[in-house]
C-alpha positions as a LaTeX table, in Angstrom:
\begin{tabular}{lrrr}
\hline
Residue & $x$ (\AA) & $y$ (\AA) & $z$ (\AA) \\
\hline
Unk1 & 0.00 & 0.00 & 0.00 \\
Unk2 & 0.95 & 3.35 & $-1.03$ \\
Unk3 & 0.36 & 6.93 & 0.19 \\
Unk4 & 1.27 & 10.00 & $-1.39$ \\
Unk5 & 3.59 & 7.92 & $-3.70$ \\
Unk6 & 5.54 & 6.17 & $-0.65$ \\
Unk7 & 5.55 & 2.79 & 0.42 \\
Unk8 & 3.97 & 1.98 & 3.60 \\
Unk9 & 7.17 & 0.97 & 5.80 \\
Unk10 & 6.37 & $-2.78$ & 7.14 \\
Unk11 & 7.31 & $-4.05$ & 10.74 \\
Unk12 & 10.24 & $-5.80$ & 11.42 \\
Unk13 & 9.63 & $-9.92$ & 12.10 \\
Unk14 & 10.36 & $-10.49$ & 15.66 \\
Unk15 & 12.47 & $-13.95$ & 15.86 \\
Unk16 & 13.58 & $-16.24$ & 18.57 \\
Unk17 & 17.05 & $-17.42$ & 18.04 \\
Unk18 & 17.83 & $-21.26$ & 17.88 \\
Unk19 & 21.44 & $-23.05$ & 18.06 \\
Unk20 & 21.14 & $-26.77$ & 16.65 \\
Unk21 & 23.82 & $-29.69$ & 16.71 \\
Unk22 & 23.90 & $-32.43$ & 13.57 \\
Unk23 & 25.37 & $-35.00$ & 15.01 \\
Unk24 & 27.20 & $-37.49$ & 12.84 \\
Unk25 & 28.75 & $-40.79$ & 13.72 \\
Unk26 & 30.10 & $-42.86$ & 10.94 \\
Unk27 & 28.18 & $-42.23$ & 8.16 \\
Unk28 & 24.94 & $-41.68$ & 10.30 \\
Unk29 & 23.33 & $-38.26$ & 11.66 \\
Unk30 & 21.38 & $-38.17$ & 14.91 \\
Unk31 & 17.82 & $-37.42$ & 14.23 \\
Unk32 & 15.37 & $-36.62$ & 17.73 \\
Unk33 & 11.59 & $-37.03$ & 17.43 \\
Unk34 & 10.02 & $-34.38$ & 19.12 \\
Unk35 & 7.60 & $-34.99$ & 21.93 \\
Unk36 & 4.25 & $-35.58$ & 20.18 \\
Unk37 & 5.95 & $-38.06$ & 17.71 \\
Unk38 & 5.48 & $-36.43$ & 14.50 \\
Unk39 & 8.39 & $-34.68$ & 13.33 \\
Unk40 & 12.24 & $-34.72$ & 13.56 \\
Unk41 & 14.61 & $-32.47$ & 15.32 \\
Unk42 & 17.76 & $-32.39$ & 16.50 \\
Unk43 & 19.70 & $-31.71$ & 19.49 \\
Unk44 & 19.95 & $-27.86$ & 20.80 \\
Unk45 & 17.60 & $-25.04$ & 21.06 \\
Unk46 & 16.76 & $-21.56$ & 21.93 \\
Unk47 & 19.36 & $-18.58$ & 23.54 \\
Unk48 & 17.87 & $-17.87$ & 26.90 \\
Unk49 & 17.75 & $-14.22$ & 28.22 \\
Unk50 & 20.46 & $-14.59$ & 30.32 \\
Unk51 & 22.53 & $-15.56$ & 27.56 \\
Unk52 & 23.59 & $-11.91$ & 26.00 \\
Unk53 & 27.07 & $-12.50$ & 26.22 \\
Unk54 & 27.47 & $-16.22$ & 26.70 \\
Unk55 & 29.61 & $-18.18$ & 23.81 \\
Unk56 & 27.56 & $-19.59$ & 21.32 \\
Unk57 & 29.61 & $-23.06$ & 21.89 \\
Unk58 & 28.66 & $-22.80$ & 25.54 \\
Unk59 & 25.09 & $-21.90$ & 24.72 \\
Unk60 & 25.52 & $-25.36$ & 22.47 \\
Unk61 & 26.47 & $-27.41$ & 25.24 \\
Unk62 & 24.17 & $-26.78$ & 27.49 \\
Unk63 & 21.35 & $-27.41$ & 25.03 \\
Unk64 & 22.97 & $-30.67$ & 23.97 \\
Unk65 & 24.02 & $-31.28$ & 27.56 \\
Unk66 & 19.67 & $-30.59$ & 28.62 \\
Unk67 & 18.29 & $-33.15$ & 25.64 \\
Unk68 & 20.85 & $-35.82$ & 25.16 \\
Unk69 & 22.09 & $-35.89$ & 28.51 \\
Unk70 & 25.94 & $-34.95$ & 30.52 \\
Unk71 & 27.64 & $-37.79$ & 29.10 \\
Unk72 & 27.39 & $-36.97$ & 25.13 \\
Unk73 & 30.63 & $-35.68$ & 24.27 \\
Unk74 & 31.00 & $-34.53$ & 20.25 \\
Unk75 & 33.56 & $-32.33$ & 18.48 \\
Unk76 & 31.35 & $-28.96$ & 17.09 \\
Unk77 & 31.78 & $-27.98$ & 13.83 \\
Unk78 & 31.13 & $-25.16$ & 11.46 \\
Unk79 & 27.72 & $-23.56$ & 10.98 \\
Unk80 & 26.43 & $-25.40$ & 7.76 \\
Unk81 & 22.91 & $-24.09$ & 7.15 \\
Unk82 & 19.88 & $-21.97$ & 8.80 \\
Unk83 & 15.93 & $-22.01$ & 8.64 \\
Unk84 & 12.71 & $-20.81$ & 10.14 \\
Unk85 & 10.44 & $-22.43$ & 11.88 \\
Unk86 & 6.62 & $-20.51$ & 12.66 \\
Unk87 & 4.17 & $-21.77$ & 15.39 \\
Unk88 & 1.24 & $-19.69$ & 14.13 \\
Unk89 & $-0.84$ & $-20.56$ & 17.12 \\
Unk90 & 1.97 & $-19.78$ & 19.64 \\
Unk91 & 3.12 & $-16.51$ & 18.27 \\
Unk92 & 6.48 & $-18.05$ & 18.13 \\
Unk93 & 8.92 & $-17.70$ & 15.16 \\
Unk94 & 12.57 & $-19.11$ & 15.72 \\
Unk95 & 15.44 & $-18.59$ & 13.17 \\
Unk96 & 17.81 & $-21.57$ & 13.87 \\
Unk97 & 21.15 & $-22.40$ & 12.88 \\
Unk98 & 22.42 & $-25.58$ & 12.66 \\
Unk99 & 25.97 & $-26.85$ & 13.20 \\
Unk100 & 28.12 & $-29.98$ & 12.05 \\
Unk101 & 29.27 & $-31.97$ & 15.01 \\
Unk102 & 30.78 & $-35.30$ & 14.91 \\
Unk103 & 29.86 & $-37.71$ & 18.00 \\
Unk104 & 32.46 & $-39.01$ & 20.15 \\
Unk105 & 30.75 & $-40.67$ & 23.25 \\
Unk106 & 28.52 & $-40.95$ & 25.56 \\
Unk107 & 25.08 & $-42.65$ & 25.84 \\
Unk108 & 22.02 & $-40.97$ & 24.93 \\
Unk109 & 19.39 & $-40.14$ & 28.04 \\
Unk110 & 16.43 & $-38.10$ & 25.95 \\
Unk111 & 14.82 & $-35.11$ & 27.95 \\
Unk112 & 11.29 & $-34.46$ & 28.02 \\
Unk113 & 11.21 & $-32.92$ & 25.38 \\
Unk114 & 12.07 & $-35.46$ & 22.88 \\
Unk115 & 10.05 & $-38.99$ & 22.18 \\
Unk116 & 12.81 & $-41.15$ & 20.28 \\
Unk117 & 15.85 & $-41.10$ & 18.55 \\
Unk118 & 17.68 & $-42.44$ & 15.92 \\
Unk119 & 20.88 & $-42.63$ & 13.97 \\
Unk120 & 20.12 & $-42.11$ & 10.26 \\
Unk121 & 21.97 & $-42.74$ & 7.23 \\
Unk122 & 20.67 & $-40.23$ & 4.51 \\
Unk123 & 21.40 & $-42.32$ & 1.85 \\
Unk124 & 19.78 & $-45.19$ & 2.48 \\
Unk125 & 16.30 & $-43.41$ & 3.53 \\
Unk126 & 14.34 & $-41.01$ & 1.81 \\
Unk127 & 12.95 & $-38.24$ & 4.00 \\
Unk128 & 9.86 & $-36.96$ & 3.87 \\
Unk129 & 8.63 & $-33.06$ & 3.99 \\
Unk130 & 5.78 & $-34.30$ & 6.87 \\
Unk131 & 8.82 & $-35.77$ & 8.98 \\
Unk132 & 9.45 & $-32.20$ & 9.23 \\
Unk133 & 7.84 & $-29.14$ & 11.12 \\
Unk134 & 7.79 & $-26.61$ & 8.16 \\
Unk135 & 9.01 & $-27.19$ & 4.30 \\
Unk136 & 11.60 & $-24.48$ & 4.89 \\
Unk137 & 13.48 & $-27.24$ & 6.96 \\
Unk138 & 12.94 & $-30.03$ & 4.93 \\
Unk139 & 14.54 & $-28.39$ & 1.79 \\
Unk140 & 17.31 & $-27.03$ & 3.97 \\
Unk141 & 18.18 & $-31.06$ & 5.25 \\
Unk142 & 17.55 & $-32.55$ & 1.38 \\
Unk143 & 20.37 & $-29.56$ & $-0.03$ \\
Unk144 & 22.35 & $-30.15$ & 2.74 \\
Unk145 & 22.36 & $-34.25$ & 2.60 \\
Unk146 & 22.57 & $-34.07$ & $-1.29$ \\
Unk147 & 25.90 & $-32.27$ & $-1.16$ \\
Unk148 & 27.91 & $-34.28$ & 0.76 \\
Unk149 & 30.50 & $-35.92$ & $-1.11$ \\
\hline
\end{tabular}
């Protein structure tokens, strides 16, 4: 919309930032079910509000440390690729990053917060957009698993 030949200036999109950890061991990535059962996620999760000046690698470890349990130990990686998720009827609209990690030990002791887990090879399984919570994040996981050499 337009007045006196000027474009109406349009709010700014107020986002929750998200840290997330892809796991790999061997040639398999660690994909969480979240707690209803219906979609995958992985390991990680939002900056709290206390967190202003906190490390992003700390900020990872604690999330990691809160879902998989204090015994996971991994090696973090680079950032490798980001999307948005929107929860409509929450109000709630997190831009998430997601970072290679490779798994070194530990045994896995789910939080609340997650159903199941598993260790996936994306070569040998074909994902599915409804195994994910928006398309956004599908398409991000397919480009990402479709360029690795």
């Amino acid at each position: 919309m337009e007045t006196n030949n000027q474009p109406t200036k349009r709010a700014y999109a107020i986002y929750h930032v998200g840290l997330k950890v892809l796991l790999k061991k061997g040639d398999e990535f660690l994909f969480l079910t979240d707690a209803v059962g219906k979609h995958f996620d992985l390991p990680g999760g939002r900056i709290d509000d206390v967190e202003h000046t906190t490390p992003l690698t700390e900020v990872i470890a604690r999330e990691v440390s809160e879902e998989l349990g204090e015994e996971i130990k991994y090696k973090l990686g680079k950032p490798v690729f980001q999307f948005r998720r929107h929860f409509e009827s929450k109000g709630l609209h997190i831009f998430l990053t997601v970072y290679e990690a490779e798994y070194l030990s530990g045994e896995i002791k789910l939080s609340t917060e997650h159903s199941d887990f598993q260790w996936i090879n994306p070569r040998k399984i074909d994902l599915k957009e409804e195994q994910f919570f928006h398309k956004e994040e599908y398409l991000a996981f397919k480009k990402y698993f479709e360029n690795l050499v």
